[in-house]
C-alpha positions as a Markdown table, in Angstrom:
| # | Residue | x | y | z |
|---|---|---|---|---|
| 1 | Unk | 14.0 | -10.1 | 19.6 |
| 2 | Unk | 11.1 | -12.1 | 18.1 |
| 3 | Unk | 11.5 | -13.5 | 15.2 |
| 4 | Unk | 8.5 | -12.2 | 13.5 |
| 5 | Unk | 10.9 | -8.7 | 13.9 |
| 6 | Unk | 14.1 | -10.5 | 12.2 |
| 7 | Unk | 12.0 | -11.2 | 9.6 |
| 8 | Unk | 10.3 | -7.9 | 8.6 |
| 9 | Unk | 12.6 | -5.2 | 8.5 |
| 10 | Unk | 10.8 | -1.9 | 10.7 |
| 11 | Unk | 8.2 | 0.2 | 8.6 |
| 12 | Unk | 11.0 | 3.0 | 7.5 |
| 13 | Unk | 13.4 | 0.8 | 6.0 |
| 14 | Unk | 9.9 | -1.0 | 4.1 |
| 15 | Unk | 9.0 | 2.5 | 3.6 |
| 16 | Unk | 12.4 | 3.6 | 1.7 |
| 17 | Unk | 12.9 | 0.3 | -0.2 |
| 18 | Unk | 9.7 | 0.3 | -1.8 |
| 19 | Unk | 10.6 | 4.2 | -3.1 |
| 20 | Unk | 13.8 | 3.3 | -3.8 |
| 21 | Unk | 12.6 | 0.2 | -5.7 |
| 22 | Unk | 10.4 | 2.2 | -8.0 |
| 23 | Unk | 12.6 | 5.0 | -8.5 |
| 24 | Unk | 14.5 | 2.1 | -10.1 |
| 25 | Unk | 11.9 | 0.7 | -12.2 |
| 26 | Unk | 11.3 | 4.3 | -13.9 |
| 27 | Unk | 8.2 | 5.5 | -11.3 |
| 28 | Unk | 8.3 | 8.3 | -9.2 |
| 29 | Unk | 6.5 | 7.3 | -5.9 |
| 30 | Unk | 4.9 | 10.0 | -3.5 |
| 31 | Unk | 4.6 | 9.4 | 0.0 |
| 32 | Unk | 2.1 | 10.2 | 2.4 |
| 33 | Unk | 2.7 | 9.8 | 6.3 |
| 34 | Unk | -0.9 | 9.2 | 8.2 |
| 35 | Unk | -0.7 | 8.6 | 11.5 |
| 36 | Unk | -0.3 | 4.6 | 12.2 |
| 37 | Unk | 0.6 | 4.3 | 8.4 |
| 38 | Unk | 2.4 | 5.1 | 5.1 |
| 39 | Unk | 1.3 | 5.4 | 2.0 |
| 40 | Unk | 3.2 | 5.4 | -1.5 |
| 41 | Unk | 1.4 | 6.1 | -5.0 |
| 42 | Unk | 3.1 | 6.2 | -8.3 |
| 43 | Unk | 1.4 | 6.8 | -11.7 |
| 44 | Unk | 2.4 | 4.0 | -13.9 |
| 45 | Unk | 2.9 | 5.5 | -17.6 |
| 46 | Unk | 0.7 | 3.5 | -20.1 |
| 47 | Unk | 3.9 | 2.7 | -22.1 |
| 48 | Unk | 5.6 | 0.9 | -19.0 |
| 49 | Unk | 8.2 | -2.1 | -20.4 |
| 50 | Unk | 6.6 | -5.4 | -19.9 |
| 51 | Unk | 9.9 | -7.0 | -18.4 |
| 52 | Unk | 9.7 | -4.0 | -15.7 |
| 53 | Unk | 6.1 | -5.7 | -14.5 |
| 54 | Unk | 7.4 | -8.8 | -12.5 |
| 55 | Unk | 9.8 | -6.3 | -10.7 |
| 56 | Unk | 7.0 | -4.1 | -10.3 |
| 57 | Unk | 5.1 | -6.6 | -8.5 |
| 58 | Unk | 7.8 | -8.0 | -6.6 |
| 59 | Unk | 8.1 | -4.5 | -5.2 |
| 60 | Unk | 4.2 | -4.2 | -3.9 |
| 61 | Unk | 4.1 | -7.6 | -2.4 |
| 62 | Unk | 6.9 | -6.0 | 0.4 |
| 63 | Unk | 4.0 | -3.5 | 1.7 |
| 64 | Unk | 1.0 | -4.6 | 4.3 |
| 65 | Unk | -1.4 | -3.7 | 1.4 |
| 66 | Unk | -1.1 | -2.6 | -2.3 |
| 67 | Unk | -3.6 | -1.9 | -5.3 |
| 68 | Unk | -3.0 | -0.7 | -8.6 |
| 69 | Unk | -6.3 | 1.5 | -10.7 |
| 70 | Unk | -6.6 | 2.1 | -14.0 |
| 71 | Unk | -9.1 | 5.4 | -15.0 |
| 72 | Unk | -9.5 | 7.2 | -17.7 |
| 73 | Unk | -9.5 | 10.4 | -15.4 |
| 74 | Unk | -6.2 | 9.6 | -13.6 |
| 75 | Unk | -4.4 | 7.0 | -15.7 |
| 76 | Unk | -2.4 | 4.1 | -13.7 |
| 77 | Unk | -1.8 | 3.9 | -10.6 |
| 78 | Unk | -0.2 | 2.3 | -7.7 |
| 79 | Unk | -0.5 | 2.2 | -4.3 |
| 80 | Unk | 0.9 | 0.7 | -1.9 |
| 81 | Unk | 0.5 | 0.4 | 2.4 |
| 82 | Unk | 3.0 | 0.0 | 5.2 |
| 83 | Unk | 1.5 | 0.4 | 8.6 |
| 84 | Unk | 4.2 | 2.1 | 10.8 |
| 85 | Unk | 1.9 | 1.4 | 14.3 |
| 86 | Unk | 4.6 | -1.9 | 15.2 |
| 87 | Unk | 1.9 | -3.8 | 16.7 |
| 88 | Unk | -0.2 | -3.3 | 13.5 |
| 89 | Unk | 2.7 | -4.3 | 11.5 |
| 90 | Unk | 4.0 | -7.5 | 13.4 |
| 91 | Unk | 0.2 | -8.8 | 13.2 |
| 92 | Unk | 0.3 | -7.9 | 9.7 |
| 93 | Unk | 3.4 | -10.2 | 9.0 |
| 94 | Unk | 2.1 | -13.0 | 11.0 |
| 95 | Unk | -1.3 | -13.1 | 9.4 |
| 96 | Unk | -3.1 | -12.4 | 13.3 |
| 97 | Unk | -5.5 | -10.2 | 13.3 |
C-alpha cells in the first residue's frame, strides 16, 4: 500500500464524512454522483452561528475542491468536490498533476 493511500481515506468514506460532518453543523448536504466524481452542496442559512464557521471550513478543506456562493437568487451555498476516479484522487492528494 502507498502511503499516499494511508493517508487519504478512499472517496466514499471522504464522501460520507463530509455529509456527516455537515449534518452535524446544522446543513443538510445533497449529493450528486458524476461519473469520476462527487459532488455535495448545502445551502448555508444566513443566520448560521459564527462558532459553527471554523468547523464549517475544517469540513470543506477534506474534499479535492470546495467553493461557497453567495446570491441574492439562491442564497448561500456550499460546494464541495471529491473525485472518486482513484488515480484522479491519489494525484489530487499528492499535489501531481
Amino acid at each position: 500500500m502507498a502511503t499516499e493511500d494511508r493517508l487519504v481515506p478512499p472517496p466514499e468514506a471522504r464522501i460520507d464524512d463530509i455529509c456527516a460532518r455537515l449534518v452535524a453543523v446544522g446543513l443538510t448536504p445533497e449529493r450528486a454522483d458524476d461519473g469520476d466524481h462527487t459532488q455535495i452542496e448545502a445551502r448555508v442559512p444566513s443566520d448560521f452561528p459564527a462558532g459553527s464557521w471554523r468547523e464549517l471550513l475544517a469540513v470543506l478543506e477534506t474534499a479535492d475542491r470546495f467553493g461557497f456562493a453567495d446570491s441574492t437568487s439562491r442564497g448561500r451555498q456550499l460546494w464541495a468536490v471529491v473525485r472518486t476516479d482513484p488515480g484522479a484522487a491519489r494525484h489530487a492528494a499528492s499535489g501531481t498533476p
